[in-house]
C-alpha positions as CSV (number, residue, x, y, z in Angstrom):
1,X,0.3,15.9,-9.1
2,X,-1.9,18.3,-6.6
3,X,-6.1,18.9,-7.2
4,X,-8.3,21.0,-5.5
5,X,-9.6,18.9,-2.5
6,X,-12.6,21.2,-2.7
7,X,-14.0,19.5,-5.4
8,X,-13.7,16.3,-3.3
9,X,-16.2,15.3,-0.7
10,X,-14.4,12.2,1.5
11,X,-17.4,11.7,3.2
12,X,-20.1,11.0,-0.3
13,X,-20.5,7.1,-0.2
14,X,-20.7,5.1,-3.6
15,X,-24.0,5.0,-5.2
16,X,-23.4,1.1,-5.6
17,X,-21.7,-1.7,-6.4
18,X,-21.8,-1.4,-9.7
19,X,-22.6,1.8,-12.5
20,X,-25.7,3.1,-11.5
21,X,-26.9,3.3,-15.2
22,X,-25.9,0.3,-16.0
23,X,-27.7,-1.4,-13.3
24,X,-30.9,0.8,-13.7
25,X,-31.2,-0.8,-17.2
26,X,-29.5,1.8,-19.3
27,X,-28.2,-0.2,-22.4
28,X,-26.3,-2.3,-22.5
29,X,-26.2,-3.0,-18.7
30,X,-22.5,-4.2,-18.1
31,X,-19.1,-2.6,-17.9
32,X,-15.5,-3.1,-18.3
33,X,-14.3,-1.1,-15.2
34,X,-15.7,1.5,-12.4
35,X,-15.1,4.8,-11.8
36,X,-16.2,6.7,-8.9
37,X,-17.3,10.5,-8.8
38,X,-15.0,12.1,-6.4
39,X,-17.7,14.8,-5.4
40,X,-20.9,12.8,-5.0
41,X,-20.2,9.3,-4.9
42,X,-21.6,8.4,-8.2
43,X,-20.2,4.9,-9.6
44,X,-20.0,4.8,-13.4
45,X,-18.4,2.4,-15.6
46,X,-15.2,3.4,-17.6
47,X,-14.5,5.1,-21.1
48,X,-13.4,1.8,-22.0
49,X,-16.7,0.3,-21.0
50,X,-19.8,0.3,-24.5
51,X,-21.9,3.6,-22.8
52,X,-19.0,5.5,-20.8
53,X,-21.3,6.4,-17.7
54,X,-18.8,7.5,-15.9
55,X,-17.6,10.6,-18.5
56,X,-21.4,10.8,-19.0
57,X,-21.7,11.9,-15.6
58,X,-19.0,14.4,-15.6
59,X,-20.5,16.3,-18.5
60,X,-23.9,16.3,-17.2
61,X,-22.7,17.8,-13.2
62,X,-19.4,19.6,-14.1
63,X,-17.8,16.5,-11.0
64,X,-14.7,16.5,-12.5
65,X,-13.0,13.5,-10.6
66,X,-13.1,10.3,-10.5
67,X,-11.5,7.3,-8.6
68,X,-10.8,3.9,-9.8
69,X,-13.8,1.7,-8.0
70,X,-11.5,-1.5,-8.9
71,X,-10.1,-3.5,-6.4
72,X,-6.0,-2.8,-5.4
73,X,-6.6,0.9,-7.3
74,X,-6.1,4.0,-5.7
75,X,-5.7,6.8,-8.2
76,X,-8.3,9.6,-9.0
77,X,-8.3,10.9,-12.7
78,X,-9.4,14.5,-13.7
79,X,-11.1,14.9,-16.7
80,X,-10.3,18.8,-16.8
81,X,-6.6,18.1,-17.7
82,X,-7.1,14.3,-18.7
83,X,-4.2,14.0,-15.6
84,X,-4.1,11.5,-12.6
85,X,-4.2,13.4,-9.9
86,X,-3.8,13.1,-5.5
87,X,-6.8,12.9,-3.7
88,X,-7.5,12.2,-0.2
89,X,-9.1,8.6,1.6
90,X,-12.7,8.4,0.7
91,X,-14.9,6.6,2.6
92,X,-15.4,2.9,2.1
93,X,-16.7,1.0,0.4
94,X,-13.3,1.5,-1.8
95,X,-14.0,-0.8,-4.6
96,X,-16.2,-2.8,-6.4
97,X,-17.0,-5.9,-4.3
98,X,-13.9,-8.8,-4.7
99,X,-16.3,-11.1,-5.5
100,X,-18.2,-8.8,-8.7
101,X,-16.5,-10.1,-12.4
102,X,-14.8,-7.6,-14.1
103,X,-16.3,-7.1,-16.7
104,X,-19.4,-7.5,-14.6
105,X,-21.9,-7.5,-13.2
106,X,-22.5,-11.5,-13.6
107,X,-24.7,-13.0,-15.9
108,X,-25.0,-9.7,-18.0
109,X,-22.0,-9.6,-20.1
110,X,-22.3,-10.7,-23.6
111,X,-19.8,-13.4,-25.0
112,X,-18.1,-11.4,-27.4
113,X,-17.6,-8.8,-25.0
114,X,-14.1,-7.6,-26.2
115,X,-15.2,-7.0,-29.6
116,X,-17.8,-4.2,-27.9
117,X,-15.2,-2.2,-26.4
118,X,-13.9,1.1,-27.1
């Protein structure tokens, strides 16, 4: 498991604490998991999650890593080969914070959330 670390900027922060679409009011607002853009720090929620932000964001810059924004997870994922992949430290925040639901954020998650997941 190796990656270009080019493609990786350690230094980009997160662009939240939760998917930045999501948050901006981009239906439907919530997510399953994060997923943070290796190169630029963009947080997205998960292919898992009802509008994908995450993937969404990879097609629209050509960023093709990501890192698990969830708590205790370390691995990056690259969509080029659909592979986990090494990547360096990136600077903190690390995660989503401890205290944010998953699914989240709080108060905007439906009730039959599992029924609206891919």
């Amino acid at each position: 498991m190796q990656t270009n670390t080019d493609e990786i900027d350690p230094t980009a922060t997160p662009s939240g604490a939760g998917c930045r679409e999501c948050l901006a009011g981009d239906d439907p607002g919530w997510w399953l998991h994060l997923r943070r853009c290796a190169t630029c720090g963009h947080v997205g929620c998960c292919d898992s999650s009802p509008a994908q932000h995450a993937t969404a964001h990879y097609r629209a810059t050509g960023h093709p890593l990501v890192r698990s924004f969830e708590p205790g997870e370390s691995w990056f994922w690259d969509y080029r080969s659909e592979t986990y992949v090494l990547g360096p430290q990136l600077s903190p925040p690390e995660s989503r914070p401890a205290d944010q639901p998953s699914p989240g954020p709080a108060g905007a998650v439906p009730a039959d959330w599992q029924r609206l997941l891919h």
